[in-house]
The first five atom37 places (N, CA, C, CB, O) and aatype in JSON, in Angstrom:
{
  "aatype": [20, 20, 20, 20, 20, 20, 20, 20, 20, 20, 20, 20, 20, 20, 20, 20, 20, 20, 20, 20, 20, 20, 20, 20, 20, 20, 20, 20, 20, 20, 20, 20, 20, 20, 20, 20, 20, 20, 20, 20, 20, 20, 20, 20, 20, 20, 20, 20, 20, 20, 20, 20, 20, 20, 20, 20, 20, 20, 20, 20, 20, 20, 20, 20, 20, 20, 20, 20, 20, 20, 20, 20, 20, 20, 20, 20, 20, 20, 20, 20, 20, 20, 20, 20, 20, 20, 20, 20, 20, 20, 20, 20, 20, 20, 20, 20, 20, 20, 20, 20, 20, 20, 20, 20, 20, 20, 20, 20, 20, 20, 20, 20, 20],
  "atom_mask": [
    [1, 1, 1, 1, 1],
    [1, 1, 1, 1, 1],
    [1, 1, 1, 1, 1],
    [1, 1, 1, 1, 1],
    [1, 1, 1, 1, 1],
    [1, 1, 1, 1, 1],
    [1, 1, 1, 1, 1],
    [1, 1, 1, 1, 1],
    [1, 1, 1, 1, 1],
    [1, 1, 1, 1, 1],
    [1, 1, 1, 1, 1],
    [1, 1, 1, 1, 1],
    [1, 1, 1, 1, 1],
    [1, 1, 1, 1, 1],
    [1, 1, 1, 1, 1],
    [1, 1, 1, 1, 1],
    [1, 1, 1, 1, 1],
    [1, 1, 1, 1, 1],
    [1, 1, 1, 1, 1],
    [1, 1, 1, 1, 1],
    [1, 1, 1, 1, 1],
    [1, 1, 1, 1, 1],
    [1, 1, 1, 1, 1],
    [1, 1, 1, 1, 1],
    [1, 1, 1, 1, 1],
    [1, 1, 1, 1, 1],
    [1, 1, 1, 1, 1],
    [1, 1, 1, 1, 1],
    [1, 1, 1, 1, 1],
    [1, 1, 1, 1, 1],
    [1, 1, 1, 1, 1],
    [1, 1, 1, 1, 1],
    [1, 1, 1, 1, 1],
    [1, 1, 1, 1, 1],
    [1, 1, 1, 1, 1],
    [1, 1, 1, 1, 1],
    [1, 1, 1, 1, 1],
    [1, 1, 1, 1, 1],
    [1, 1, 1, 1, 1],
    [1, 1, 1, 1, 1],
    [1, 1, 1, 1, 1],
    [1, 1, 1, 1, 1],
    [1, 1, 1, 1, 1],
    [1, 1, 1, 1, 1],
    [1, 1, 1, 1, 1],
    [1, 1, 1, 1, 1],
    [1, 1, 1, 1, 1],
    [1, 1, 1, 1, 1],
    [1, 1, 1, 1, 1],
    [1, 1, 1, 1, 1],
    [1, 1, 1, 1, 1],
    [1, 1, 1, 1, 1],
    [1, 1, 1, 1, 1],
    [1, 1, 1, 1, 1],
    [1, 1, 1, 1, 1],
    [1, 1, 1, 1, 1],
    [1, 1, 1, 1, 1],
    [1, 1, 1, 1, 1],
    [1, 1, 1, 1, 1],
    [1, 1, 1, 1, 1],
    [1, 1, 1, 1, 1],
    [1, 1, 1, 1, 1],
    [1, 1, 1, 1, 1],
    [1, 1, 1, 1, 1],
    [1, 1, 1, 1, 1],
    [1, 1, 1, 1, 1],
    [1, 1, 1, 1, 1],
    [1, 1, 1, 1, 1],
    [1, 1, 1, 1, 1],
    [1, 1, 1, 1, 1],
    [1, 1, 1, 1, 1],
    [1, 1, 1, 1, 1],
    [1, 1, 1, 1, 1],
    [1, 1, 1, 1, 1],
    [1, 1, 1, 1, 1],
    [1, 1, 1, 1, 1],
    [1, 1, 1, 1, 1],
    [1, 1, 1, 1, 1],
    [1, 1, 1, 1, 1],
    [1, 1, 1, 1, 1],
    [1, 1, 1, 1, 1],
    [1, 1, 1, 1, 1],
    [1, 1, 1, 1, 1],
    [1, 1, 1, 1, 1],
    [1, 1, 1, 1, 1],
    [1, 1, 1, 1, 1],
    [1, 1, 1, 1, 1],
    [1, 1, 1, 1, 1],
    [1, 1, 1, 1, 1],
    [1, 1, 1, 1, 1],
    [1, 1, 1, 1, 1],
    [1, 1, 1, 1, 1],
    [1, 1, 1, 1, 1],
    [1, 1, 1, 1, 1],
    [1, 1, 1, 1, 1],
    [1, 1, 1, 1, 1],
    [1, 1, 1, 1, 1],
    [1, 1, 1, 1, 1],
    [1, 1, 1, 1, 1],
    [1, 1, 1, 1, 1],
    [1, 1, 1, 1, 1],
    [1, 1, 1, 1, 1],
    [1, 1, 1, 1, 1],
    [1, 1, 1, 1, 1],
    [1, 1, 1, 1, 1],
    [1, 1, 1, 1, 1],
    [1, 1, 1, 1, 1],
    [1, 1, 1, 1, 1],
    [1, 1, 1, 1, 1],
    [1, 1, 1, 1, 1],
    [1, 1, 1, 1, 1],
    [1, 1, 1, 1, 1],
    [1, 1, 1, 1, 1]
  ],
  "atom_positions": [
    [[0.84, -1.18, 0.0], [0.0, 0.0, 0.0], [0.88, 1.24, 0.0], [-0.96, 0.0, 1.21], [1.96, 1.38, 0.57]],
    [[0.27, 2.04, -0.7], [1.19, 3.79, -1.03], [0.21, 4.86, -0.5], [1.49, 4.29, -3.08], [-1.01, 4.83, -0.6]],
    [[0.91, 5.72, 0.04], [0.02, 7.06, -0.09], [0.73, 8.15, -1.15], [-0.14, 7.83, 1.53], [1.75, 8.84, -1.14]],
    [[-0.27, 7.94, -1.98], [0.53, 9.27, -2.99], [-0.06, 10.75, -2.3], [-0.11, 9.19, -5.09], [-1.09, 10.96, -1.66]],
    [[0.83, 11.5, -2.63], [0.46, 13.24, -2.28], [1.1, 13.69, -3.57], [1.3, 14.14, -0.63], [2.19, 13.46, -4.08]],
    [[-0.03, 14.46, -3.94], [0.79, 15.58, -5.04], [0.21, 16.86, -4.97], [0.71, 15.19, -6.69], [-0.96, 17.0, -4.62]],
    [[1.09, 18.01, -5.33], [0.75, 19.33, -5.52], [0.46, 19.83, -6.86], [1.69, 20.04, -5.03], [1.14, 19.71, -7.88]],
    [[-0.61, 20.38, -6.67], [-0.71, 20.81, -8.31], [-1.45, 22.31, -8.43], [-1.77, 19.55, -9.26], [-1.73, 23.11, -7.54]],
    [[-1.69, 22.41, -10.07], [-2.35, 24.16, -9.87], [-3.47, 23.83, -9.52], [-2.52, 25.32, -11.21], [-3.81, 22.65, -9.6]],
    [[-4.52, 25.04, -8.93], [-5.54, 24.75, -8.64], [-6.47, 24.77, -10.01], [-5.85, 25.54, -7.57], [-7.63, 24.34, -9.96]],
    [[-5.98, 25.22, -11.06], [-6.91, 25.35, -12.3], [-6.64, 23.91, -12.89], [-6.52, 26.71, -13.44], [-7.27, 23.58, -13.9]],
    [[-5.71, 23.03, -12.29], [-5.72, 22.05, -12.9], [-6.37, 20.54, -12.2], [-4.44, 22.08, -13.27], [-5.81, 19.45, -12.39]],
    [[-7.34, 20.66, -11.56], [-7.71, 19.49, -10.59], [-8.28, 19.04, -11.71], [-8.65, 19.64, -9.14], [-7.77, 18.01, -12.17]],
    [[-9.56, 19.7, -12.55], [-10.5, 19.15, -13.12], [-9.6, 18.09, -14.0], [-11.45, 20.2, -13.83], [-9.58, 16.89, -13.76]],
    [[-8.94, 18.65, -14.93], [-7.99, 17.78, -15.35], [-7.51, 16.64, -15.04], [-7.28, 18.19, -15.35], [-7.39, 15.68, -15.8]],
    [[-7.02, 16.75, -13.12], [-6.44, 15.31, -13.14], [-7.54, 14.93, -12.4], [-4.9, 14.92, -12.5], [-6.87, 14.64, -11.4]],
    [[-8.49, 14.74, -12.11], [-9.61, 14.28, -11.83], [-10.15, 13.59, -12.93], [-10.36, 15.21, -11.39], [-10.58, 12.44, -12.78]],
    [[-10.19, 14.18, -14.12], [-10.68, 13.3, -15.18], [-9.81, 12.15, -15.67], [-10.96, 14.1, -16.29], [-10.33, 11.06, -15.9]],
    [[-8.18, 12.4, -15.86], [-7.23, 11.56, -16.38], [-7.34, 10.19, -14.77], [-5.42, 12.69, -16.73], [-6.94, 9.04, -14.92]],
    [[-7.91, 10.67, -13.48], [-7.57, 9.52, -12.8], [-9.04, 8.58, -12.91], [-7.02, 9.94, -11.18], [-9.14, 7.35, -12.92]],
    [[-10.05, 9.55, -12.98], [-11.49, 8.21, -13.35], [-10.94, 7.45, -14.14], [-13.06, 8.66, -14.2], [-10.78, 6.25, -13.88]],
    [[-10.48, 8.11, -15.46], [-10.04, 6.9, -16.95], [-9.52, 5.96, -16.56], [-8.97, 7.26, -18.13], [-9.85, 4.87, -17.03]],
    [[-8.34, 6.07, -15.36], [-7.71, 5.11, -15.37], [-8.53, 4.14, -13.94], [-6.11, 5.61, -15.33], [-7.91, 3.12, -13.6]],
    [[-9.4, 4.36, -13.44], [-10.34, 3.58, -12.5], [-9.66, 3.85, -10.59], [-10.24, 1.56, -13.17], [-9.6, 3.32, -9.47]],
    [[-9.25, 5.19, -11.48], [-9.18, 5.76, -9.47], [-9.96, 7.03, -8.95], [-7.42, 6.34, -8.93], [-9.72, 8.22, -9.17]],
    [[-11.0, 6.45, -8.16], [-12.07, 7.3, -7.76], [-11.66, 8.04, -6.55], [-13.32, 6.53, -7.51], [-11.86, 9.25, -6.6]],
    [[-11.15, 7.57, -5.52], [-11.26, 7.6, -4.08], [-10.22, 8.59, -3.91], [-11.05, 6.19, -3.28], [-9.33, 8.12, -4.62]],
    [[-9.95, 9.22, -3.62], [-8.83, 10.98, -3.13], [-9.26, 11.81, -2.14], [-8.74, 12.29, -4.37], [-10.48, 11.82, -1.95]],
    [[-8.53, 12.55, -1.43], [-8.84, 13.43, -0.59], [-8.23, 14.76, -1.43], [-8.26, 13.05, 0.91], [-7.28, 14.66, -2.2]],
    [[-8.95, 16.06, -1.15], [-8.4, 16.89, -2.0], [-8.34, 18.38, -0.68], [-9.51, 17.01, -3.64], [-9.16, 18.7, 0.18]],
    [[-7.41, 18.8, -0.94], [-7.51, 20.42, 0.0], [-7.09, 21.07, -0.49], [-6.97, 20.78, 1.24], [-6.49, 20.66, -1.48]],
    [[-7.07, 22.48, -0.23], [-6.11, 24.12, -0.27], [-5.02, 23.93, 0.5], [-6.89, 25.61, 0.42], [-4.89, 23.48, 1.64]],
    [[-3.97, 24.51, -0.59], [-2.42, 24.97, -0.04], [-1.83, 25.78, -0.31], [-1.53, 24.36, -0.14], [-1.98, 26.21, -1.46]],
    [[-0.95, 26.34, 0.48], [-0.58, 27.56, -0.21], [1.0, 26.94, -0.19], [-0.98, 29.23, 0.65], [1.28, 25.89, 0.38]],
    [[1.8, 27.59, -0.77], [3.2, 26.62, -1.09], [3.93, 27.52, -2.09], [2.85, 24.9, -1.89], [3.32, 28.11, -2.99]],
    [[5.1, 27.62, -1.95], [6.58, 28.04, -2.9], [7.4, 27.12, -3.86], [7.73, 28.4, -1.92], [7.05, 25.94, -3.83]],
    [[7.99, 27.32, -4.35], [8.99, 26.33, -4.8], [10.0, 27.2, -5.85], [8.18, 24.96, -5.56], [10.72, 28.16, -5.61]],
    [[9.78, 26.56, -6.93], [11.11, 26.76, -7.99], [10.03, 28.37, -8.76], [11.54, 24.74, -9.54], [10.35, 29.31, -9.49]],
    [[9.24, 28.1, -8.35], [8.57, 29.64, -8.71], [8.84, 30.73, -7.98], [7.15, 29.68, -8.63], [8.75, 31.81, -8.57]],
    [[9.3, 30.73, -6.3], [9.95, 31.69, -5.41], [9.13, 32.73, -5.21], [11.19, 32.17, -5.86], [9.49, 33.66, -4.5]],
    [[7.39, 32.7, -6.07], [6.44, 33.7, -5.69], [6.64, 34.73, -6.66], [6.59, 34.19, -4.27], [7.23, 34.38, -7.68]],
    [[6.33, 35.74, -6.58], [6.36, 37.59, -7.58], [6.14, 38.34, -6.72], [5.13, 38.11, -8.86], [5.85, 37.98, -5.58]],
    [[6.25, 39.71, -7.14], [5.84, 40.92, -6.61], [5.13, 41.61, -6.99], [6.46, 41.54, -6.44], [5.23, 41.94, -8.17]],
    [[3.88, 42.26, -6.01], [3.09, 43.54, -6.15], [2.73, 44.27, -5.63], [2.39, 43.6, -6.44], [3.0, 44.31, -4.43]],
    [[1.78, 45.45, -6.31], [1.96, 46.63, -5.62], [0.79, 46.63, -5.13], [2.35, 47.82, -6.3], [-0.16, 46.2, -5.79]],
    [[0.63, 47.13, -3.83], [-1.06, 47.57, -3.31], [-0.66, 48.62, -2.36], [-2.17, 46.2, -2.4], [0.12, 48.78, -1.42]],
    [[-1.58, 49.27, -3.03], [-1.81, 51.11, -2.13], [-0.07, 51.76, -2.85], [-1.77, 50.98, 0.73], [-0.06, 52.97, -2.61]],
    [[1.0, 51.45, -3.43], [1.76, 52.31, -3.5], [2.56, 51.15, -2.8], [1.46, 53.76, -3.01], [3.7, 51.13, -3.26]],
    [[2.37, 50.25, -1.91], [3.61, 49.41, -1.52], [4.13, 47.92, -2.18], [3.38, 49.14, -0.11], [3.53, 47.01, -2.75]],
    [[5.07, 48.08, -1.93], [5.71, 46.87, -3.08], [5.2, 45.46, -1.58], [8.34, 47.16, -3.65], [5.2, 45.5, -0.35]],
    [[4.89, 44.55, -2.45], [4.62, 43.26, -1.8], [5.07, 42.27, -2.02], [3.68, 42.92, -1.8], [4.45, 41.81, -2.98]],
    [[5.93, 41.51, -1.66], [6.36, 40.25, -1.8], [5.51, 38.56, -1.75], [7.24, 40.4, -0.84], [5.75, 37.67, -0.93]],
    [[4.71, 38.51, -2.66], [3.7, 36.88, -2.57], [4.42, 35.92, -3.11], [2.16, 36.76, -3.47], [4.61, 35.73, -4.31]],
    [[5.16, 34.84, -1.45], [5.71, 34.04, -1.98], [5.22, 32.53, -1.37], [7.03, 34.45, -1.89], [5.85, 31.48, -1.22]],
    [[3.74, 32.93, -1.09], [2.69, 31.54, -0.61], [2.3, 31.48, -2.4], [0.83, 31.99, 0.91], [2.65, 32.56, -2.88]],
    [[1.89, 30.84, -3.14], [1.12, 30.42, -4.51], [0.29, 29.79, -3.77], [1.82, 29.52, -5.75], [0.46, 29.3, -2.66]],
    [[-0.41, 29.81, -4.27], [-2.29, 28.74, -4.09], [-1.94, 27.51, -4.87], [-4.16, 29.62, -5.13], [-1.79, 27.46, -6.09]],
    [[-1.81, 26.43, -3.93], [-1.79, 25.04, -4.65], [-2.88, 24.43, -4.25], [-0.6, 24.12, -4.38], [-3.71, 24.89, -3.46]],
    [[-2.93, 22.99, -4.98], [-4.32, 21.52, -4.68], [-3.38, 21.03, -3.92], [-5.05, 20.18, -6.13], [-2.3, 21.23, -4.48]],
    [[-3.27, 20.56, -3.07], [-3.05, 19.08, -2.33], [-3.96, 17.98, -2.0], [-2.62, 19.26, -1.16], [-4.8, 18.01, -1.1]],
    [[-3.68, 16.8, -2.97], [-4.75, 15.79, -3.26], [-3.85, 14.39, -2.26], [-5.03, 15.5, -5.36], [-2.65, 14.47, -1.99]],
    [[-4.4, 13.66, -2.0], [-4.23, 12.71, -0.96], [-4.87, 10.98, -1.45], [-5.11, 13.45, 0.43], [-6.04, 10.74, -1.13]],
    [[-4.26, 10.12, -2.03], [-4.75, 9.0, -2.57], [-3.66, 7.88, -2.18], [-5.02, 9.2, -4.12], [-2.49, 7.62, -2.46]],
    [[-4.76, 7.34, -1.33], [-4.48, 6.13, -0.68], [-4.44, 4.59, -1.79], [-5.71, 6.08, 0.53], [-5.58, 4.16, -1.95]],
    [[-3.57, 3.92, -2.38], [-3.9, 2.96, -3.27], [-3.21, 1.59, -3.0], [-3.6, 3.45, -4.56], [-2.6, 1.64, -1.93]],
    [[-3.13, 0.63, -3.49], [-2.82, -0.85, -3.31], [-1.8, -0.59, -4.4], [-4.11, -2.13, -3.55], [-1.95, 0.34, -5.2]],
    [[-0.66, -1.51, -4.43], [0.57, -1.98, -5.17], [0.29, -1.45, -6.83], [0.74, -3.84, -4.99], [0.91, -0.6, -7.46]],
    [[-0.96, -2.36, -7.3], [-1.49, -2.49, -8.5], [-1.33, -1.11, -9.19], [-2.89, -2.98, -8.41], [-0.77, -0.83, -10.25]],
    [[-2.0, -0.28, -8.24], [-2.6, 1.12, -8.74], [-1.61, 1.9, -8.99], [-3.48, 1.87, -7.8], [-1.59, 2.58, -10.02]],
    [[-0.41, 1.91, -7.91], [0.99, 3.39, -7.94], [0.84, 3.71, -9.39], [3.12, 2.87, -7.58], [0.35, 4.8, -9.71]],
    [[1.12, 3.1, -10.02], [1.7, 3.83, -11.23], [0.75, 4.1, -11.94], [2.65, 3.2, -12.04], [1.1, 5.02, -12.68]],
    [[-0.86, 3.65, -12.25], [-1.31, 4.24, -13.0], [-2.03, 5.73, -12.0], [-2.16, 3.2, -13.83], [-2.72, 6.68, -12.38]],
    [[-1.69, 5.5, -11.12], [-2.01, 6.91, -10.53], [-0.91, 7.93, -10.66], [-2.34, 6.8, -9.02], [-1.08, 9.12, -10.94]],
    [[0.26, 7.34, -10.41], [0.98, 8.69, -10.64], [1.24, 9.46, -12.4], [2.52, 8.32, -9.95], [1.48, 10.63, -12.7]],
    [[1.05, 8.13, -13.36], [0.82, 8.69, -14.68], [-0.39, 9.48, -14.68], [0.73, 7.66, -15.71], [-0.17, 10.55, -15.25]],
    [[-1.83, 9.34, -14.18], [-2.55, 10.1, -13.99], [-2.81, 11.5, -13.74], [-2.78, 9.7, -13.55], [-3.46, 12.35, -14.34]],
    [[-2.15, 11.51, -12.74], [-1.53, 13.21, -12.21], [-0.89, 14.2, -13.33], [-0.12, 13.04, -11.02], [-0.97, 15.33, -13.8]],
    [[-0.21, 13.03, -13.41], [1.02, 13.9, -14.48], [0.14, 14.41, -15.57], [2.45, 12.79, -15.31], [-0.13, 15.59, -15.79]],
    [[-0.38, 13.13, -16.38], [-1.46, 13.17, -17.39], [-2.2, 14.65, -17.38], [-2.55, 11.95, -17.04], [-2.03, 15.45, -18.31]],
    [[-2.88, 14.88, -16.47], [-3.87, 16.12, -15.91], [-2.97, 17.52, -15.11], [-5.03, 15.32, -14.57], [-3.51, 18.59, -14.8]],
    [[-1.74, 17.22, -14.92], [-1.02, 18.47, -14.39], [-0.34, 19.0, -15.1], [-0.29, 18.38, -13.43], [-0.4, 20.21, -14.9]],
    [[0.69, 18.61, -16.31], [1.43, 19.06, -16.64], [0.64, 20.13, -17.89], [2.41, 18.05, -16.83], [-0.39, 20.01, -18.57]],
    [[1.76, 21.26, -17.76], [1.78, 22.04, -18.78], [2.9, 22.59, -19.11], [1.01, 22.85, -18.68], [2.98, 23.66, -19.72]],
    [[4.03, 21.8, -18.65], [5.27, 22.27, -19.03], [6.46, 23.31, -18.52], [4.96, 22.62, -19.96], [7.67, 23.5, -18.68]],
    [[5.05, 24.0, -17.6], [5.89, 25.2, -17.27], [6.02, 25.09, -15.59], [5.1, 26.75, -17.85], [5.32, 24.38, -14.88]],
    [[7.24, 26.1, -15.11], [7.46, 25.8, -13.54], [6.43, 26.32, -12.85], [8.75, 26.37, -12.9], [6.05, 27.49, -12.79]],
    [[5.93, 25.12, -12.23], [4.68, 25.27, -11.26], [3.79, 24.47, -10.94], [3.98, 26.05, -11.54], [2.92, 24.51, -10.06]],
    [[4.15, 23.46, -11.99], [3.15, 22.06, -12.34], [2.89, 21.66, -11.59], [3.43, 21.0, -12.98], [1.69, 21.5, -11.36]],
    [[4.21, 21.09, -10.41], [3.8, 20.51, -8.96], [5.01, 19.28, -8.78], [1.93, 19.78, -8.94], [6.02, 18.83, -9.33]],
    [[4.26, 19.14, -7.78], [5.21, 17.18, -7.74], [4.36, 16.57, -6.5], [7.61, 17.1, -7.08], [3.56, 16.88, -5.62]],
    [[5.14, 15.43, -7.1], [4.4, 13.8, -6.08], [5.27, 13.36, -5.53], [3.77, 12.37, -6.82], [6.42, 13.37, -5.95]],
    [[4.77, 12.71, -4.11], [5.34, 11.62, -3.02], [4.43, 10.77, -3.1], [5.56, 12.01, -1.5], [3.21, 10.7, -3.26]],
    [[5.86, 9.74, -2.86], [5.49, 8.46, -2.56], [5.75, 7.73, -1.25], [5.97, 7.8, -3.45], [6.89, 7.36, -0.96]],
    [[4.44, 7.45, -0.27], [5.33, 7.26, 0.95], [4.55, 5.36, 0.78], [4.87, 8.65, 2.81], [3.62, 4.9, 0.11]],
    [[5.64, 4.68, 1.88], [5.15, 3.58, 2.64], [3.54, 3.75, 3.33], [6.25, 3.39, 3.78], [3.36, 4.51, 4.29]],
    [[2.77, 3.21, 2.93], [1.31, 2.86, 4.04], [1.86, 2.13, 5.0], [-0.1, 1.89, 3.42], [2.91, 1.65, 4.58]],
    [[1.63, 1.83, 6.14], [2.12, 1.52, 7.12], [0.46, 0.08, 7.0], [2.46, 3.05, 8.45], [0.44, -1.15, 6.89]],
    [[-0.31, 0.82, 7.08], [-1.82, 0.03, 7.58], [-3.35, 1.44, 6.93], [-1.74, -0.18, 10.15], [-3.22, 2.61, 6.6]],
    [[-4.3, 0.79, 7.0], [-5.59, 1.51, 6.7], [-6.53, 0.58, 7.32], [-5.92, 1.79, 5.09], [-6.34, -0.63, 7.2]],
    [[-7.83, 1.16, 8.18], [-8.8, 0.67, 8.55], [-9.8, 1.57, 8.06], [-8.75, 0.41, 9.82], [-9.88, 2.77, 7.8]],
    [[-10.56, 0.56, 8.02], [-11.84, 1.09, 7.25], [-12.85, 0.98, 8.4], [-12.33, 0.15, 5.79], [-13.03, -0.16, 8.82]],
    [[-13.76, 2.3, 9.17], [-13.78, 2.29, 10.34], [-15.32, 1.46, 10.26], [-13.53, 3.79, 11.06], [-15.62, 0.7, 11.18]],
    [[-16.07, 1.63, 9.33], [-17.57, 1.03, 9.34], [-17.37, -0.59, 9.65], [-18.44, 1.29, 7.69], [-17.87, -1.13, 10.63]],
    [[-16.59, -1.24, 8.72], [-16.56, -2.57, 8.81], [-15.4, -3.14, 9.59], [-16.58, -3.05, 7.55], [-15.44, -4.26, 10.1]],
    [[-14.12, -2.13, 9.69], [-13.41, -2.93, 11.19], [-12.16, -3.75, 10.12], [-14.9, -4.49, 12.37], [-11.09, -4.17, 10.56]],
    [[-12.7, -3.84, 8.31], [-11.52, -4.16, 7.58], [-9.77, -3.09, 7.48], [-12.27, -4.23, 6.16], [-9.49, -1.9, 7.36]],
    [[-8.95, -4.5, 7.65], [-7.42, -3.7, 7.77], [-6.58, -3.79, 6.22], [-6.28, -4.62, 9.15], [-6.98, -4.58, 5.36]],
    [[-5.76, -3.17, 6.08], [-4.81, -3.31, 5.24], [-5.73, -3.21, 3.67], [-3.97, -4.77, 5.63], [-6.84, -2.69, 3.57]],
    [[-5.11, -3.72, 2.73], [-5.42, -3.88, 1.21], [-7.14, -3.56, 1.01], [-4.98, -5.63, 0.68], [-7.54, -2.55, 0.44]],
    [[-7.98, -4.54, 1.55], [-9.15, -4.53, 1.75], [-9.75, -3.49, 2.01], [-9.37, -5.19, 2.44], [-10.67, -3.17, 1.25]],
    [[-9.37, -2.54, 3.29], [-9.89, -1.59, 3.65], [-9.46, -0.45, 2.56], [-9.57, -1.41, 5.02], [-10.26, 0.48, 2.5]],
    [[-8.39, -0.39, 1.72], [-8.33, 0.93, 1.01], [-9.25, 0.69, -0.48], [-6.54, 1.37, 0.72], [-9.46, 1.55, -1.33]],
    [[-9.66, -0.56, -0.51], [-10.85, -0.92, -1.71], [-10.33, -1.24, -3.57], [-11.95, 0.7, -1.72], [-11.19, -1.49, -4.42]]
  ]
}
């Protein structure tokens, strides 16, 4: 079992939302982030003062999957994020340790479906 995390634009969920149904992954957690990277943010002006915005508005999506799935999920992402340019995002890949599925009391493989 994997937990993928990836960051992406927020104009681009719909996107990988669609490229991950195709490939038969429904189940994700999705939130707001705000986040830096190889973009380092811009500058602007309000009222006459210079401003430094170096939070960007990212997706942080959260998908729990079995062995089978890693890879067509992380082609997925990519599939629906990329546009080439710096900002696209990136993915982790961590160890699942365990998952319970709290209705039925199922552990491991089973419980992530």
């Amino acid at each position: 079992m994997k937990l993928i995390i990836a960051y992406i634009q927020p104009d681009r969920l719909n996107s990988v939302k669609k490229a991950l149904y195709e490939r038969q992954i429904f189940k994700m957690s999705v939130t707001n982030a705000l986040g830096c990277g190889q973009q380092k943010g811009y500058h602007e002006t309000y009222r006459g003062a210079d401003i430094e915005v170096n939070l960007l508005k990212k997706i942080r999506l959260e998908i729990a999957v079995n062995e089978d799935f890693v890879q067509p999920t992380i082609d997925g992402i990519i599939a629906g994020a990329k546009t080439g340019y710096i900002g696209d995002g990136k993915i982790f890949v961590q160890d699942l340790i365990d998952c319970i599925r709290i209705r039925t009391g199922e552990t491991g493989s089973e419980a992530i479906g």
